[in-house]
N, C-alpha and C positions, 0 to 999 in steps of 0.2 A: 513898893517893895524895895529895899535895899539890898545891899553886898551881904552887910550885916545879919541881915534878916535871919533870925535861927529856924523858921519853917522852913525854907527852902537851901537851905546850906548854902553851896556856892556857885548857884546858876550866875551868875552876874561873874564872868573872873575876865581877865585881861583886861582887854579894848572892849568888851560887848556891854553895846549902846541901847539894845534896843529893849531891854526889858524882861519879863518873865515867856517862856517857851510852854503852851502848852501842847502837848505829842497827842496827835491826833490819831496815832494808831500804833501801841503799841503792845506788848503779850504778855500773857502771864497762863501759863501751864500749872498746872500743882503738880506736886508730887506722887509716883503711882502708888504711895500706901497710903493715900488720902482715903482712896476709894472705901478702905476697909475702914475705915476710921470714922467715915460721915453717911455712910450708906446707913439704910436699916438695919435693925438686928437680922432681919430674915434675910438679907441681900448680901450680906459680909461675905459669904464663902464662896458665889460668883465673882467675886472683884476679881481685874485682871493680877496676875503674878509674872515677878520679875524673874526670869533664869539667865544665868552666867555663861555663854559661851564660851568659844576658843577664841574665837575674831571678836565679839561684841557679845551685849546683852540681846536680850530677848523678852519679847511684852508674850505670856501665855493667856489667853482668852476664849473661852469658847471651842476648845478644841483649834484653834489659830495660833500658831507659834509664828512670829514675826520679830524682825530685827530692832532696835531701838533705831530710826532716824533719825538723822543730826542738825538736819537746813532746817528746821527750826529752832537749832541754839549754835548760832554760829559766831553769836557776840565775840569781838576781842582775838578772834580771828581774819586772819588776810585771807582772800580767796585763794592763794594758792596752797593753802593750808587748810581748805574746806573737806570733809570727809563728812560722806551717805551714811553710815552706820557706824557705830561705837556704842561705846558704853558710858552708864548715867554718870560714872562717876570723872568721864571727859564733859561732860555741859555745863555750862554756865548755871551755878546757883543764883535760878530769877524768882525763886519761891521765899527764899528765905527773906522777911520782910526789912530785915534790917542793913540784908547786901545789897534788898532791891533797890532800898533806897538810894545807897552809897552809890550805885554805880549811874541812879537818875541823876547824884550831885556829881558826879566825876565828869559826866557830860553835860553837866549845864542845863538840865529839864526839872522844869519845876513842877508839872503838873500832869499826868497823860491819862489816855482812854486808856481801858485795857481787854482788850477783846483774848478768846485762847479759851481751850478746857472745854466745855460743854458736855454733851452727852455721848455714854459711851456707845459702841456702836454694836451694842446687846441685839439677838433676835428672841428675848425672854421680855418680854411688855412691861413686866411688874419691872422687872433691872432697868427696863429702857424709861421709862416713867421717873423711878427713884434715883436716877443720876444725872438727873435734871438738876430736882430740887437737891441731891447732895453737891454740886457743883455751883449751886449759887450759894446755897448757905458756905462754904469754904469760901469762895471768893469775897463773899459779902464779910465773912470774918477777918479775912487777910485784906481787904482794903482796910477795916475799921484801925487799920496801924499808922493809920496818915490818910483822914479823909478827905480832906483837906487837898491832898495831893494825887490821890488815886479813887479811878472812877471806872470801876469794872461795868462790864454790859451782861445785861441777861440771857439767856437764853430759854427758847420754849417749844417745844412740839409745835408741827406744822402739818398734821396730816389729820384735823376736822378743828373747826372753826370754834365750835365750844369749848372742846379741851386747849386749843392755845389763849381761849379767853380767860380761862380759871387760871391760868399761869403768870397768864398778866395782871390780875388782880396781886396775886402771889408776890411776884418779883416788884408791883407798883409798893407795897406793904413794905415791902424790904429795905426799900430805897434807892432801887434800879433807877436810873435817867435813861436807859436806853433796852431794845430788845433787838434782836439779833435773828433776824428769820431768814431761810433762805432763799436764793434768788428765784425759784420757785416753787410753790407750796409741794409738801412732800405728796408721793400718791400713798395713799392710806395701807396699800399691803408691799408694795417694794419695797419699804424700809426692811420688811423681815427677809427677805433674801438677798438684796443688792450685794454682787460686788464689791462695788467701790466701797463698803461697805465694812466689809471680812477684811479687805488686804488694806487699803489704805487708814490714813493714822486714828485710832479710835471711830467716835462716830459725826466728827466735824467734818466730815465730806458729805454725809447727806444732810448736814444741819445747815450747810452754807446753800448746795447746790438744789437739793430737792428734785421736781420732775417737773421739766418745762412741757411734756405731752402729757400729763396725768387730768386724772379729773378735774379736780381741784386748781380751778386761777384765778388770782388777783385781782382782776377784773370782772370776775364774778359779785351781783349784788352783794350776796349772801355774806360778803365780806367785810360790808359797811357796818357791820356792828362790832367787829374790831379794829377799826379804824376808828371806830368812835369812842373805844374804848382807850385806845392808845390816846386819844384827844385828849380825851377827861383827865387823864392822868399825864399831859404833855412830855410822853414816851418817844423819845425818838426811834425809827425803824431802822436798823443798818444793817446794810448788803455786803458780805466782805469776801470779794473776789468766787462767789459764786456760782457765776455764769457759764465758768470753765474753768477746769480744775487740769493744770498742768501735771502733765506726767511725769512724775517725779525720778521716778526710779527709770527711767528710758535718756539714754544721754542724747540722742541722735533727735528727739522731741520735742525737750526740756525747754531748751534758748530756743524754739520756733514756737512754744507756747504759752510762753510766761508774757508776751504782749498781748497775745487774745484772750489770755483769764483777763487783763484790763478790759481791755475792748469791752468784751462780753457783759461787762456790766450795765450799757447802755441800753441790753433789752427789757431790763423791768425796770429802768425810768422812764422808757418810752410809753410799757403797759400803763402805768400809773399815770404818764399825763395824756395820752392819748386816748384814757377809758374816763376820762373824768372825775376823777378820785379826787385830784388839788380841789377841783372845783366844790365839792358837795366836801370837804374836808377841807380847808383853806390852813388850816393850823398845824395839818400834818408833815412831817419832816423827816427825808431821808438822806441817811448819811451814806454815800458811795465810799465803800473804804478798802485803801490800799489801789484802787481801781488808776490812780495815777489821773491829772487832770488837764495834759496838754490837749486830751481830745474834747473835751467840754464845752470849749468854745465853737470848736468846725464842728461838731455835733447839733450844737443847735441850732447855727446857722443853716445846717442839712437840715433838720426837722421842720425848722421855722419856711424854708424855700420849698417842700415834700408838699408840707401840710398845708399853704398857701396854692398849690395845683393842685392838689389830689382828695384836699376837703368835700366838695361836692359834692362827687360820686361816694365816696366812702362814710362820709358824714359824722365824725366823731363827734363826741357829747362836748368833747371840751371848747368852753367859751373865746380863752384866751389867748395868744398866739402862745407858740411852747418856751418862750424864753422869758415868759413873766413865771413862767413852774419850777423855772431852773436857778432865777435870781431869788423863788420866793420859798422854796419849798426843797430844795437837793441842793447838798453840800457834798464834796470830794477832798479827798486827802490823799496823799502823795509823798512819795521819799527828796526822789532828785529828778524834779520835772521843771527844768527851766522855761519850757516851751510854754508850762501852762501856766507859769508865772508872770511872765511877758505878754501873756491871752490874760489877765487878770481884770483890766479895764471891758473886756467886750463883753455882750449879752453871754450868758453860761460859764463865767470864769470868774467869777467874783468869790463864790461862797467856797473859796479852795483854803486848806488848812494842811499844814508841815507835818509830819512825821517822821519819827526815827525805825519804828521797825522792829525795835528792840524785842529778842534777840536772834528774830530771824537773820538767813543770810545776805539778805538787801539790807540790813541795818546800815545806820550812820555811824552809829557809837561804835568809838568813843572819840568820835572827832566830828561832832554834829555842828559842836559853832562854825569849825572850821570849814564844812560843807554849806552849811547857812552863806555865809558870806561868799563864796565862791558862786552860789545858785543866785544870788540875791543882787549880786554886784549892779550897780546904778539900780536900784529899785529907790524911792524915798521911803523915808524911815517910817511914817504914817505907815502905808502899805506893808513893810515889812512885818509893825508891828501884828495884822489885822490878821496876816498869815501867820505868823507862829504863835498865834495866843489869841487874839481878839473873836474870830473866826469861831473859831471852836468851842468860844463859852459862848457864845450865841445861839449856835446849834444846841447847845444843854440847855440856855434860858440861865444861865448863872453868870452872878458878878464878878 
């Protein structure tokens, strides 16, 4: 690719040496009168509805009035200019396919993941079902604008193993490379009353987080045939900050818990390589995302020293020490983690890949090269390149 290059606009501008960037985790929300627009004809008049406050807007839903929150479009803003609540007509237009573009070329990214959207956080089955499939056909139409360049993730129900395997077939048809389940399977009736549920944003807090006590685990057999499924169709699986869900709205919480939603990530790649899933699946691939990857490395080294004393008595299925799982099967991506970039040579830090965030409030943009080079300093350009682009078509299986 060159300067030139008319697909990519102008990722290549100044000094920048190292090639094309591809963003390993960045978002894409739709619009709230998507809902009514791609829903069923029977489902249109549940869609949620926008009203106008005094201070902000407001998402109406299910008898829930709640505020529009803003930390996930805080693009183009400095932090001291961050604000919890506003109105739609303060956020950054990341829908419209034509701004989206312009502002991947403003920052220099040529190519990114796009995780965001999913399902709404209905307790009516049929709405909760239908805005699955209405949120990937929208995103699968809004990629079709530059496929080339944008590569949305699916999403599928997680609360009985059959029904998220007709989903997979669904989204594999479509042209999904990736599925997005959460960190653990949902339990099959607290989706309809949770919480976290009602108040937090839509229904991507239980699509990421699920129920780490519920019936239903990962390492259950009964699992292996969607794993095997996801084989067939070389789906990647991605976890995105599921583990733990920082509390957003609490300021005194916030900054003591946005390092253990990383952390937390580390419990279901533990489940998966210590139930022997790599093993009986060798081709399965999970992408830890946003989970940040300076701990990747002392992770495994904890794993790999645990599970060399404590195998005996405990006797896990898996054959291989844990850090053939981590170089062969689990990939991580990260904003601004120099630590794990420096851990890049050791067992668990290899399969790490750049991201901007876009347009959450961790974002890069619009000064990503600029941070690239500041994270990156004395790295060699090989390596650089493998993190912001190489990395990541790997985990897809693409050129």
């Amino acid at each position: 690719m060159s300067e030139a290059d008319p697909k990519f606009g102008s990722a290549l501008k100044d000094d920048w040496k190292w090639g094309p960037i591809f963003d390993a985790d960045a978002h894409i929300d739709p619009p709230h009168d998507m809902w009514k627009e791609y829903l069923p004809e029977s489902q249109k008049h549940k869609a949620p509805v926008i009203e106008a406050g005094e201070d902000c807007d407001y998402i109406v839903f299910e008898g829930n009035r709640r505020p529009v929150m803003m930390i996930n479009n805080q693009a183009g803003r400095e932090g001291k200019d961050f604000k919890m609540k506003g109105r739609l007509s303060e956020q950054r237009n990341t829908y419209d396919p034509a701004k989206r573009l312009a502002d991947m070329d403003l920052d220099g990214i040529d190519q990114a993941i796009m995780f965001g959207g999913g399902p709404l956080g209905s307790f009516d089955n049929d709405l909760y079902i239908a805005s699955f499939e209405a949120y990937s056909r929208w995103v699968m139409e809004w990629a079709s604008n530059a496929p080339h360049r944008l590569f949305p993730v699916g999403h599928a129900p997680m609360r009985d193993i059959d029904e998220t395997i007709e989903h997979v077939h669904r989204l594999a048809r479509m042209g999904f490379k990736m599925l997005q389940l959460p960190a653990f399977p949902q339990n099959p009736d607290a989706w309809k009353t949770s919480s976290e549920i009602r108040n937090m944003k839509s229904g991507q807090v239980s699509a990421q987080t699920g129920d780490p006590k519920g019936a239903l685990q990962y390492y259950q057999p009964e699992f292996d045939r969607l794993w095997k499924v996801l084989c067939d169709y070389g789906m990647v699986i991605t976890f995105h900050l599921g583990g733990r869900v920082p509390r957003f709205g609490e300021k005194q919480f916030f900054l003591p818990d946005m390092p253990m939603s990383k952390l937390a990530m580390a419990e279901p790649i533990g489940i998966f390589i210590f139930n022997g899933i790599f093993d009986r699946f060798p081709d399965l691939r999970i992408g830890s995302m946003e989970s940040g990857v300076g701990w990747f490395a002392w992770y495994t080294e904890y794993i790999t020293r645990t599970w060399e004393k404590q195998r005996f008595w405990v006797q896990p299925p898996n054959r291989e020490s844990p850090g053939v799982y981590m170089d062969n099967n689990v990939w991580g991506s990260f904003i601004q983690d120099r630590t794990g970039i420096l851990n890049r040579g050791l067992p668990g830090g290899r399969n790490i890949m750049w991201s901007s965030d876009y347009p959450h409030s961790e974002t890069t943009f619009p000064r990503s090269h600029e941070i690239i080079r500041r994270d990156f300093a004395g790295v060699p350009d090989e390596d650089i390149r493998d993190i912001i682009c190489n990395n990541a078509k790997r985990l897809l299986r693409i050129s």
